[in-house]
C-alpha positions as CSV (number, residue, x, y, z in Angstrom):
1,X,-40.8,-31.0,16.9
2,X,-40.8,-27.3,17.4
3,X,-37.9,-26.8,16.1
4,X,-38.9,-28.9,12.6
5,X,-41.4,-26.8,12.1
6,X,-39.6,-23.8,12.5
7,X,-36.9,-24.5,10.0
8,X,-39.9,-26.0,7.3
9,X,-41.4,-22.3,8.0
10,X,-38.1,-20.6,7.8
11,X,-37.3,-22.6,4.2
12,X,-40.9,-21.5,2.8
13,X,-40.4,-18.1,3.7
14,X,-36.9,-18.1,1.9
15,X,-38.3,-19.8,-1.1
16,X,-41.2,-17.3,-1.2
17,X,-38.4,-14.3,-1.0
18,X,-36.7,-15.8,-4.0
19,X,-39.2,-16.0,-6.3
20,X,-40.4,-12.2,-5.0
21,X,-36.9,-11.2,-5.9
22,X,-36.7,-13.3,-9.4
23,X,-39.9,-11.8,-10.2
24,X,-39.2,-8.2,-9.7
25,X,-35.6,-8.2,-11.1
26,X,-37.1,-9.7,-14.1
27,X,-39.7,-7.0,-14.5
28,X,-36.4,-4.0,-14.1
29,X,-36.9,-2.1,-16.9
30,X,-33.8,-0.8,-18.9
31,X,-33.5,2.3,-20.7
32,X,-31.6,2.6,-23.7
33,X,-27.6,3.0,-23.6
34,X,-26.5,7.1,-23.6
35,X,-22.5,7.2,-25.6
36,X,-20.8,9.9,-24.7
37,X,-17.1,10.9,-26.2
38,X,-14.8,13.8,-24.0
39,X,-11.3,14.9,-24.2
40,X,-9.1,14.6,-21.0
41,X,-8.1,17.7,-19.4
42,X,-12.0,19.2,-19.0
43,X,-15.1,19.1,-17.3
44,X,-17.3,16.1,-17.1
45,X,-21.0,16.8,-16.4
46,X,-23.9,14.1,-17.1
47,X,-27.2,14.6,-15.4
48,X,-29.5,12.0,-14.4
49,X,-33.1,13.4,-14.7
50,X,-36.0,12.6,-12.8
51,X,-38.3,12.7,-16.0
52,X,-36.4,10.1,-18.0
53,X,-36.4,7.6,-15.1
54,X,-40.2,8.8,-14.3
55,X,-41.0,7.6,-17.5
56,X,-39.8,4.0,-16.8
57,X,-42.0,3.5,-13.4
58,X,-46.0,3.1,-13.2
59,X,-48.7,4.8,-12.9
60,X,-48.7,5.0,-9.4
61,X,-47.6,8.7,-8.5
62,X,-47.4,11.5,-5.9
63,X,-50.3,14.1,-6.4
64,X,-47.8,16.6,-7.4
65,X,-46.8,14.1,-10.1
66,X,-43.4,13.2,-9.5
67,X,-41.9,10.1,-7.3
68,X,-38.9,10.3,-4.8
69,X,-36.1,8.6,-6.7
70,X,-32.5,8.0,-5.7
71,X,-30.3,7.1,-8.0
72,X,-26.7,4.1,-7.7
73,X,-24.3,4.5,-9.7
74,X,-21.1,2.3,-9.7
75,X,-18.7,0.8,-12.7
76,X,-19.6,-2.2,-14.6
77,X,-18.3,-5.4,-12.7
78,X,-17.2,-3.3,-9.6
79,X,-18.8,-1.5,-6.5
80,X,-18.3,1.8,-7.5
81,X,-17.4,4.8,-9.6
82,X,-14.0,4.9,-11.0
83,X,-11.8,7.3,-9.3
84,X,-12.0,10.2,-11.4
85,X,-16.1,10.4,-11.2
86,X,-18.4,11.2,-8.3
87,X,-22.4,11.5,-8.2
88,X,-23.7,13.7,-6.4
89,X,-27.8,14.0,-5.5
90,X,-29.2,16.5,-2.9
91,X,-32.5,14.4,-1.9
92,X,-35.0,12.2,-3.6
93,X,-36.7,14.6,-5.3
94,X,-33.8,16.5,-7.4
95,X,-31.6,15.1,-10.1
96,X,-28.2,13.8,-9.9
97,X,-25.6,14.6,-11.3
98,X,-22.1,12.6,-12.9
99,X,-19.0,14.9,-13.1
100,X,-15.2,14.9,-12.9
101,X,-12.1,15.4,-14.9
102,X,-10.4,12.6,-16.3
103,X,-6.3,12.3,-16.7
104,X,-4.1,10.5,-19.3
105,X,-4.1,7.3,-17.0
106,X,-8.4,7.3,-17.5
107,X,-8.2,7.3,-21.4
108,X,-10.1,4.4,-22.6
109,X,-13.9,3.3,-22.4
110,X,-15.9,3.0,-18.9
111,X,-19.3,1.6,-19.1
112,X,-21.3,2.9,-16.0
113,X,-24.4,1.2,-14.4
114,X,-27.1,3.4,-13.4
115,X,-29.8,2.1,-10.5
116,X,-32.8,4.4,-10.0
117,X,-35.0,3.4,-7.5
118,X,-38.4,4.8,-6.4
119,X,-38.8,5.7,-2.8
120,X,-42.5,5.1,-3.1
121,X,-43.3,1.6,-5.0
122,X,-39.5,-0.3,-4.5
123,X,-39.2,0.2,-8.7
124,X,-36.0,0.1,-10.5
125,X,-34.9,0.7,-13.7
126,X,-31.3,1.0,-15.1
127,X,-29.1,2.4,-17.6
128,X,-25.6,2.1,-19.1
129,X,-23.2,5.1,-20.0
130,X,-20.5,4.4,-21.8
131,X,-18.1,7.0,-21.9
132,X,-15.5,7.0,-24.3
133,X,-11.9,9.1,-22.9
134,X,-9.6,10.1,-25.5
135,X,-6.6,12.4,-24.8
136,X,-6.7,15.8,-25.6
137,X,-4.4,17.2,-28.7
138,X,-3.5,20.4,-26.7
139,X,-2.3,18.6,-23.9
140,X,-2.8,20.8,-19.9
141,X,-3.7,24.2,-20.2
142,X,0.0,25.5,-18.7
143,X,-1.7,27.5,-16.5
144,X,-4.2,26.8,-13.7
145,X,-6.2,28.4,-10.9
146,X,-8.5,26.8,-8.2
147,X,-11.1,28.8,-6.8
148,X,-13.1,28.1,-3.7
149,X,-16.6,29.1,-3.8
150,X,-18.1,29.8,-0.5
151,X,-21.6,30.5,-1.3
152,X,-22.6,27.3,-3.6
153,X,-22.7,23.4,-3.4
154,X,-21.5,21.4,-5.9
155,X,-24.5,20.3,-7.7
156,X,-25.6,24.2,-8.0
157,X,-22.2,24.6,-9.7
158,X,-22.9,21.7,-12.4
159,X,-25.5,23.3,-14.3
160,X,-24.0,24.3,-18.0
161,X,-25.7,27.7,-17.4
162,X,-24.0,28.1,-14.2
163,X,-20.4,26.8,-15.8
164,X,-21.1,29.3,-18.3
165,X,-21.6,32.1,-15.7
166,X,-18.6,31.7,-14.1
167,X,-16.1,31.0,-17.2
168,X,-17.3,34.8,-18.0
169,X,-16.5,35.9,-14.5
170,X,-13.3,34.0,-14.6
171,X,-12.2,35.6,-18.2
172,X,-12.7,39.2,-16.4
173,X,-10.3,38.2,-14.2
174,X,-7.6,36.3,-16.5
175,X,-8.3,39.5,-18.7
176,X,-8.1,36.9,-21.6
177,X,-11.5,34.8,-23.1
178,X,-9.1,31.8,-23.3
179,X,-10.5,29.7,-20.0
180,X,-12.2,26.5,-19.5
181,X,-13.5,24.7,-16.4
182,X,-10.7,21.8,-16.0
183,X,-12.5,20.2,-12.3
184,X,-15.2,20.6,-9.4
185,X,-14.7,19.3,-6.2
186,X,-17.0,20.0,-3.4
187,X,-15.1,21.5,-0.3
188,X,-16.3,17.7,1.5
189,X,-14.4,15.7,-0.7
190,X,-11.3,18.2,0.0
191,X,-11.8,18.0,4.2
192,X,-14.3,20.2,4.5
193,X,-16.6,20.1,7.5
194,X,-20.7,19.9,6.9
195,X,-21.9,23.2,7.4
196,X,-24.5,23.4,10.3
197,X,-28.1,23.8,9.3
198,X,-28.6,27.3,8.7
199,X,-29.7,29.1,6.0
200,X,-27.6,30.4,3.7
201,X,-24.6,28.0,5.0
202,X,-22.9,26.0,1.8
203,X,-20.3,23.4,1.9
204,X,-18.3,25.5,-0.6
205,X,-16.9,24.2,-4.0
206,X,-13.4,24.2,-5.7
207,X,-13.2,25.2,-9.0
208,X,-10.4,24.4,-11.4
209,X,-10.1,26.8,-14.1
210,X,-7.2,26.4,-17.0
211,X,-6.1,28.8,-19.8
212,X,-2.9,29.0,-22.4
213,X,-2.5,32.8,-21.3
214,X,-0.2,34.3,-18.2
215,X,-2.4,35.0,-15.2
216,X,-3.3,38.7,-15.0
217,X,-1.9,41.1,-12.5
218,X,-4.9,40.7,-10.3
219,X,-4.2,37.3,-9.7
220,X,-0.7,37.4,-9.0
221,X,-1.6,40.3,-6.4
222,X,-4.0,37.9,-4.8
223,X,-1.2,35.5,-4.4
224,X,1.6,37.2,-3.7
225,X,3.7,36.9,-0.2
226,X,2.0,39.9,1.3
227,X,-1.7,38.4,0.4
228,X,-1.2,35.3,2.1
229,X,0.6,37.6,5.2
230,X,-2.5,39.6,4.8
231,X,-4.9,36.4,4.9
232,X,-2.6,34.7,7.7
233,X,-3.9,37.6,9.9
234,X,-7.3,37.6,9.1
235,X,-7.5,40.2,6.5
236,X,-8.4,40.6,2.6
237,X,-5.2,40.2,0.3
238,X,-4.2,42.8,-2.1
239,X,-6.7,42.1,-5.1
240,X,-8.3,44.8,-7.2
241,X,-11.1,41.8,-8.8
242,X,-12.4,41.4,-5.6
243,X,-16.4,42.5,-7.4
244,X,-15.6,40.5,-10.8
245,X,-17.5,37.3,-9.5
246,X,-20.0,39.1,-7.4
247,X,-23.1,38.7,-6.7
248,X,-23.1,35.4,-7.7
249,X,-20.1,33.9,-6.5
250,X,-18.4,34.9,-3.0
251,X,-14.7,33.4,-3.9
252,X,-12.7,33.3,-1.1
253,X,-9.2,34.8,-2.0
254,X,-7.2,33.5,0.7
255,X,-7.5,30.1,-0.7
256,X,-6.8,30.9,-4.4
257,X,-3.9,28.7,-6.1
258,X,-2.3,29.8,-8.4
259,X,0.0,26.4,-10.7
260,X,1.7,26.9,-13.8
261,X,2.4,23.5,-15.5
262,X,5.2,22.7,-17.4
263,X,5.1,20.4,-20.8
264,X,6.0,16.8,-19.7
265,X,8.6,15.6,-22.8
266,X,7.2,12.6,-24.7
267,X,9.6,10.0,-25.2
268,X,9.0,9.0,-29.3
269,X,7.4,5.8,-29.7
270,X,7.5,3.0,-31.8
271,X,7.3,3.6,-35.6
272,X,4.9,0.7,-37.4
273,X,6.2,-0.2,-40.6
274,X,3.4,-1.5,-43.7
275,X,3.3,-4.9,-41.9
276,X,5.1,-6.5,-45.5
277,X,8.8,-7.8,-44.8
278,X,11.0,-6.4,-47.9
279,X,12.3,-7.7,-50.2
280,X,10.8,-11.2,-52.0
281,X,10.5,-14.6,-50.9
282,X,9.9,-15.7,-46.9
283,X,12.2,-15.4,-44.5
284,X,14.9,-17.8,-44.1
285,X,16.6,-18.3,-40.4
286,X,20.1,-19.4,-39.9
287,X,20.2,-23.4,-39.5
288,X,24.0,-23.0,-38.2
289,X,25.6,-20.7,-35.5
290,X,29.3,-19.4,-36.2
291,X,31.7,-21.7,-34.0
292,X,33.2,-20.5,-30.8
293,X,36.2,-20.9,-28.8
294,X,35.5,-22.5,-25.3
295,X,38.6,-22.9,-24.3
296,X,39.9,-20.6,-22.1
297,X,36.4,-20.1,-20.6
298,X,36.8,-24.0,-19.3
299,X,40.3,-23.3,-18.7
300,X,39.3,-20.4,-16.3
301,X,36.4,-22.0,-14.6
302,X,38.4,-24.9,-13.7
303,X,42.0,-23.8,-13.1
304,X,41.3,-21.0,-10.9
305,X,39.3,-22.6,-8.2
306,X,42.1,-25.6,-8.5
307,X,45.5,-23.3,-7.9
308,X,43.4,-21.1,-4.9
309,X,43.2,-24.2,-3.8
310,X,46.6,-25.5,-3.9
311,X,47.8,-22.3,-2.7
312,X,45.9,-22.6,0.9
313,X,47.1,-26.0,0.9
314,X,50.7,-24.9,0.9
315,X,50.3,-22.4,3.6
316,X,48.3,-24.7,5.8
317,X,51.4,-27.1,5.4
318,X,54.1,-24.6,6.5
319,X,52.3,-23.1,9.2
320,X,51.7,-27.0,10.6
321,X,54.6,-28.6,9.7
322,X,57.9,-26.3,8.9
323,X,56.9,-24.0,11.7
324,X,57.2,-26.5,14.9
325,X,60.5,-25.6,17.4
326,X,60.9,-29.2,18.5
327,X,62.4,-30.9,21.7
328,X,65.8,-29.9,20.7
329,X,65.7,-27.2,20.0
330,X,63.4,-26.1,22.6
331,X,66.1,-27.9,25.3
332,X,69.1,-26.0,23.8
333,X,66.9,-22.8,24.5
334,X,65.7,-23.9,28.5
335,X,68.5,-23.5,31.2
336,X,70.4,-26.2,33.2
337,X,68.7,-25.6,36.5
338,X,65.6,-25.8,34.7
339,X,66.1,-28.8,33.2
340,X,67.5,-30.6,36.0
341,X,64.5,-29.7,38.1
342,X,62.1,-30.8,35.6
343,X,63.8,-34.3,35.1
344,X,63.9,-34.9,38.8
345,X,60.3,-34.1,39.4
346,X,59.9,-36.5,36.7
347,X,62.1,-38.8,37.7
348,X,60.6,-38.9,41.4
349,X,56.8,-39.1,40.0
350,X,58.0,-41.8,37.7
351,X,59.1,-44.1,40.6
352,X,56.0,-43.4,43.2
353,X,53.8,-44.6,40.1
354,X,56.1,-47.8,40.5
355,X,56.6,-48.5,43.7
356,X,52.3,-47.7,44.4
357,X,52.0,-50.2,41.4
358,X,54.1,-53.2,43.0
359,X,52.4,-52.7,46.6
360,X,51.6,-55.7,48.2
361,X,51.6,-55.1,51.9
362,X,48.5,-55.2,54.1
363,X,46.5,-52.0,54.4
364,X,47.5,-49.5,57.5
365,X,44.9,-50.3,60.5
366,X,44.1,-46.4,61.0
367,X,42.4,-46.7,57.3
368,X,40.1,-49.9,57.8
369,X,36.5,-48.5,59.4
370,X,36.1,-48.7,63.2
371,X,39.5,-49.2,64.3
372,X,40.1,-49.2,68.2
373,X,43.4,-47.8,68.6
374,X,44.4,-49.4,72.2
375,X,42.9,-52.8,71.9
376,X,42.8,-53.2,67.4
377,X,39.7,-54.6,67.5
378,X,37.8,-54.1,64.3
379,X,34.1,-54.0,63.9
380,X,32.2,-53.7,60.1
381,X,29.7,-51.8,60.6
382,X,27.2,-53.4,58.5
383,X,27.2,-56.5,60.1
384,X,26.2,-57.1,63.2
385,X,23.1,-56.8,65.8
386,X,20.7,-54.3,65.2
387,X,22.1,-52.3,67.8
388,X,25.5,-52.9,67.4
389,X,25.8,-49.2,67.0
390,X,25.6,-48.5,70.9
391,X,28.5,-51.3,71.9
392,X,30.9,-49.6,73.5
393,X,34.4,-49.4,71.5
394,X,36.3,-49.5,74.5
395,X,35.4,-52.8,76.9
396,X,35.0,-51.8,80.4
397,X,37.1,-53.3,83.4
398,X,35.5,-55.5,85.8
């Protein structure tokens, strides 16, 4: 009974769960869809802010005016972000932020579902981006250079003011105004450790940079053989734009990369005609194929196997048959002696056989069981009295 009533209690509860859960996903509120179109090959930065989401929630708010929120974000019918995109938030109380670089292999449409949720009340409400990928006309910048930034995380680098800063401070290095931000990756997603809890301490951020122009003197000095000799013994490389990026960024020049990529060839595709077959009148396939000579392709299949054959077969007979020495001729090659010997021990086995076949005498006494040899008295020893086994052999005299 105790047991009924627990599972009757146990079903309630579920049923009550359900219809809490039906009630409040029906009550999500949706903001409208945000389109966004990018080239591959740069930068991809969408923030999530607090006050759009805010907007969605009720009334029921922190004094300061502002709810915790963390935001979800994962690709339509999957359980997350595609590969090339991250989000990144700090806490509850900060925005987040969508970035990453797409390749050729992302070009198409990807619909992302956002989830913002409210720390304080359980609310949700949700969004769709749909970001369109389209390849870029200039192709890879053929030269690139990754920066680590020591002194910043990766949501303080995401800020367009911030990008902007450091495209100017990257241009003073290049020495050309021809550079764009292609990536940024935290030093985490790289195999970075967490910095410990100190202030001051970032997890550092790599920053892609690409440009059309040669890299500047500077930057080949900073990545030469005797900068990383320098940096594998602790030391500053030979770099004269060590204060370009300073104060606000504190690159670390030992890990500077330095790639120069060369143009892929395109193979040439498929040339679409106007769609409209020439000429007048529809087409017309051939009812009748041009006759053809099967033959010798029987003839080969068939004959082949057929005198391989044959040809084993002959073999086989002459290494059975016509290659046997015979009793003759084995004779003519044995000597007399030899001969003679072997017919008599065949001569003399032959008539033993005989004479043991046409036997017909009694059996010698010393073979029949229990044979006395003085008196030739004869005792079976399976019949008899039970202790016929302790009669004497030999009778005594009396």
């Amino acid at each position: 009974m105790e047991a009924a009533a627990l599972l009757q209690l146990w079903a309630l509860a579920a049923l009550a769960l359900g219809g809490t859960q039906t009630v409040l996903g029906g009550s999500q509120p949706t903001l409208p869809d945000h389109r966004v179109s990018l080239e591959t090959g740069a930068i991809f930065v969408h923030e999530l802010e607090q006050e759009l989401f805010q907007a969605a929630f009720s009334e029921s708010e922190e004094e300061d005016g502002s709810s915790p929120i963390t935001f979800h974000a994962h690709l339509r019918d999957h359980p997350d972000l595609p590969r090339w995109l991250r989000c990144a938030q700090r806490g509850p109380h900060s925005s987040a932020f969508l970035y990453g670089s797409p390749t050729a292999a992302e070009v198409g449409t990807h619909i992302i579902e956002v989830l913002a949720s409210n720390r304080l009340t359980y609310e949700t409400a949700a969004q769709r981006l749909i970001i369109s990928i389209t390849p870029s006309l200039e192709g890879d910048p053929p030269y690139q250079g990754e920066f680590l930034v020591g002194n910043r995380n990766v949501e303080e680098l995401l800020p367009d003011a911030v990008q902007e800063q450091f495209v100017q401070a990257a241009s003073a290095v290049w020495d050309h105004h021809d550079v764009h931000i292609i990536n940024i990756t935290s030093a985490l997603d790289r195999g970075g450790r967490v910095p410990l809890p100190i202030e001051g301490r970032k997890e550092g951020v790599y920053v892609k940079v690409g440009s059309h122009a040669a890299f500047s003197p500077c930057l080949e000095a900073a990545s030469s053989p005797q900068s990383r000799f320098l940096c594998h013994l602790g030391q500053q490389p030979l770099a004269s734009c060590y204060d370009t990026f300073a104060p606000h960024f504190a690159i670390l020049w030992c890990n500077l990369t330095l790639l120069q990529v060369l143009p892929t060839p395109t193979a040439p595709g498929p040339v679409w005609g106007p769609g409209v077959l020439e000429g007048s009148g529809d087409f017309q396939p051939p009812t009748t194929s041009p006759p053809q000579d099967l033959l010798p392709s029987f003839l080969l299949t068939l004959l082949v196997p057929l005198a391989v054959a044959a040809l084993l077969c002959v073999v086989l007979g002459h290494l059975m048959c016509c290659r046997r020495e015979g009793v003759a001729k084995r004779d003519l090659e044995t000597s007399d002696i030899q001969l003679v010997h072997h017919t008599t021990i065949h001569g003399d086995t032959e008539e033993l056989r005989s004479m043991a076949h046409s036997r017909d005498v009694p059996r010698p006494l010393s073979t029949l069981p229990m044979f006395n040899v003085r008196t030739g008295q004869r005792i079976n020893p399976m019949v008899g009295p039970p202790d016929g086994a302790r009669d004497p052999l030999i009778p005594q005299q009396r």
